[in-house]
N, C-alpha and C positions, 0 to 999 in steps of 0.2 A: 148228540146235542151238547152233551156236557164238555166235552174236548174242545169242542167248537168255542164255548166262552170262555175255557180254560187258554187258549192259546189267542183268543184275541185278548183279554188279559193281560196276558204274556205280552202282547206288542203294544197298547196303549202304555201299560209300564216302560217298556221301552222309550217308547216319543216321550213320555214325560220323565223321564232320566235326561234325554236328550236335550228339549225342554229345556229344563233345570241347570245345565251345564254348558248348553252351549251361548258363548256372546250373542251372537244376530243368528237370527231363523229366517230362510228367505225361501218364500213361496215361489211356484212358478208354474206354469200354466204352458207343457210340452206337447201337446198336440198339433201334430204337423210335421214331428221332426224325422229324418230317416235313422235308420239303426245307427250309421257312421255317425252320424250327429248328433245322438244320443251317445256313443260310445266316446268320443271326442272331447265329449261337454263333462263324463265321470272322469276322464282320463285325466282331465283339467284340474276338478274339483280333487282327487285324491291325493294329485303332484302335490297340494296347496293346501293339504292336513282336511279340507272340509269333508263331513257327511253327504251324502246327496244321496237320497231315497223315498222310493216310492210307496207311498201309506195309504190305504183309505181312508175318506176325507170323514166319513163317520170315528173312525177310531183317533184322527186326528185330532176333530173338533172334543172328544173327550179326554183328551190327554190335555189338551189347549187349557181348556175348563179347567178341571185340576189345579194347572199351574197360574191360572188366571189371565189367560189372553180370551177375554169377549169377544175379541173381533174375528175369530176365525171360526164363525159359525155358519150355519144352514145357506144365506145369502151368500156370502163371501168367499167360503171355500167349498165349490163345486166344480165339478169335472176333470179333465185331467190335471194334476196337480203334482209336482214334485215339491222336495223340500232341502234346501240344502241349510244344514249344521255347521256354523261356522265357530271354533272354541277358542283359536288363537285370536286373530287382527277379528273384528269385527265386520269391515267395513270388505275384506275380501269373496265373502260369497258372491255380492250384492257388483262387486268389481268384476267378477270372472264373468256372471251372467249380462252382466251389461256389454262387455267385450263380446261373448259367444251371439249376441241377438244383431250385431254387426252381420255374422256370417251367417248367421239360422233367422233369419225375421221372423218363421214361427214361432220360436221358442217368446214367450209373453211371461213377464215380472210381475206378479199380480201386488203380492203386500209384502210384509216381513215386520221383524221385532227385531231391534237392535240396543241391547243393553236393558231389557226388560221394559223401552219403549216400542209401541208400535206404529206403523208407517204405512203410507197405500204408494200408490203403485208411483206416483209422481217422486216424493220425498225419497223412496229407496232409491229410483233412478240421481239423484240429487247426492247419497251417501257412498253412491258407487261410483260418484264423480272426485271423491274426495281423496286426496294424494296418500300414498300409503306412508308408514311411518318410517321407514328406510327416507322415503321421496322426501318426507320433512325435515328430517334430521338433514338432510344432503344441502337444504337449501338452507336451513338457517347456518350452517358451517359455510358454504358458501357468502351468505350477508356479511358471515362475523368476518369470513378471511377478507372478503375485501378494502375494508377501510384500511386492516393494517397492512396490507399489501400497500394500497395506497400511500399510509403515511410511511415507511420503508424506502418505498423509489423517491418519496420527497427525501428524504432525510439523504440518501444516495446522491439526490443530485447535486442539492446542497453542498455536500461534500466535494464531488466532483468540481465543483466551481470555484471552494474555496482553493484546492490543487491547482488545478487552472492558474487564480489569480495569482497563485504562491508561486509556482512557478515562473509565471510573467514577470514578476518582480525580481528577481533573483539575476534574471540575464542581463 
């Protein structure tokens, strides 16, 4: 009996190290999915530096507590539940699992925390829509290149015209 709370212990410390370190925590609700679907969905999450692991929801909800997420109590996190740990980008858990429910309709986004705010199952789908920071950087470089792109071929044509007319003259 005693090992038995010595090593749940051990794993509530765990999720609340994880917890505590990782940007967004994104719940999810796997029931339904085949092994290939599950194995497909880790394979995803690990390319992409994220945690993805399965906890009980009691030891969850205590580790939760601790680090002060209320919302993932008794109501809210039951049944099958996975968690993925996201520590770099935030916003990629909440993106891979949004792509993966394209292919697995089972697979169900219940809540998550992102930057120590939390979010129900609408708003995550909302943050998993939101362009990664590679994808931002690409588009305001694009905005900036294009005006001076623009003023360039002006300046070029300009140019070309005044040759044009310099030439004309000449002959």
């Amino acid at each position: 009996m005693k090992k038995a709370i010595e090593l749940k212990s051990q794993v509530v410390a765990e999720i609340t190290d994880k917890l505590n370190r990782a940007a967004s925590v994104v719940v999810v609700d796997y029931k339904g999915l085949t092994v290939a679907e599950v194995t497909e969905l880790r394979k995803q999450m690990r390319d992409a530096g994220v945690d993805y692991k399965v906890y009980k929801n009691t030891l969850v909800r205590r580790a939760a507590k601790e680090v002060g997420i209320e919302q993932f109590n008794d109501t809210d996190l039951v049944g099958t539940n996975a968690i993925a740990f996201g520590y770099d980008d935030p916003v990629e858990p909440a993106k891979i699992i949004k792509n993966f429910m394209e292919k697995a309709p089972n697979l169900e986004l219940k809540m998550g925390v992102v930057e120590g705010e939390f979010y129900d199952k609408d708003k995550m789908l909302e943050i998993a829509s939101i362009p990664s920071r590679e994808e931002l950087i690409g588009k305001l470089l694009g905005s900036l290149k294009s005006p001076i792109s623009d003023f360039v071929y002006l300046v070029d044509a300009i140019a070309k015209k005044f040759e044009e007319e310099g030439e004309g003259k000449e002959a």
